[in-house]
C-alpha positions, 0 to 999 in steps of 0.5 A, a space after each residue: 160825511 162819515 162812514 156809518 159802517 166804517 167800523 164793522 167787521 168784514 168777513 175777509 179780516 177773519 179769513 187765514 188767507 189774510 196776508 198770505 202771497 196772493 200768487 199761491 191763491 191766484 196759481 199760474 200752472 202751464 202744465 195741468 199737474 203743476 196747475 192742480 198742485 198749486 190749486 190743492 196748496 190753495 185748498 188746503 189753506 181754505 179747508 182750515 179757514 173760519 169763514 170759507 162759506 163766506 168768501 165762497 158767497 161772495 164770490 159767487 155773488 160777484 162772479 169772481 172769475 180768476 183764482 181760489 174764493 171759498 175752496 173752489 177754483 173757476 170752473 167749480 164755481 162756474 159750475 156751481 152759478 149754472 146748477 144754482 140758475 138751472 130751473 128746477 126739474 120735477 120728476 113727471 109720472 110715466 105714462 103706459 102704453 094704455 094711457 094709464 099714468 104709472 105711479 113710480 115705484 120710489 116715489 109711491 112710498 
């Protein structure tokens, strides 16, 4: 059966990175300079490319964990799964010592 699909484009044939060695995207740095130099050479690949936002989605949907997706290495994208999971927190009103609630000055506006 033919694939229905088989002819649409994909966001990954437009990205720069396409063809590129795919150890400057995956760095192997011993050391934290080496490692964080290798990481800003992948960046700054990704800061020129058309469909960054695109690759950054879906490696968080998929929950790549190795190498530069989208701009971000792991641990930013690790932090950006758990800020978008954290239940969102809203701002109680203060209560006084007399039990009065206080209305906060920046939200009173």
């Amino acid at each position: 059966m033919p694939n229905p699909h088989a002819n649409e484009e994909h966001w990954s044939d437009h990205a720069i990175c396409r063809g590129a060695d795919p150890d400057l995207f995956f760095p192997i740095g011993y050391a934290a300079p080496i490692l964080r130099e290798q990481e800003e050479r992948a960046k700054a690949v990704c800061g020129h490319c058309p469909v960054v936002g695109a690759c950054l989605s879906w490696a968080l949907r998929v929950g790549e964990p190795d190498g530069i997706w989208g701009g971000t290495t792991p641990e930013e994208r690790r932090l950006l799964r758990r800020a978008a999971d954290a239940p969102v927190r809203h701002r109680l009103p203060a209560i006084s010592v007399r039990g009065d609630v206080e209305e906060d000055a920046r939200h009173a506006a």
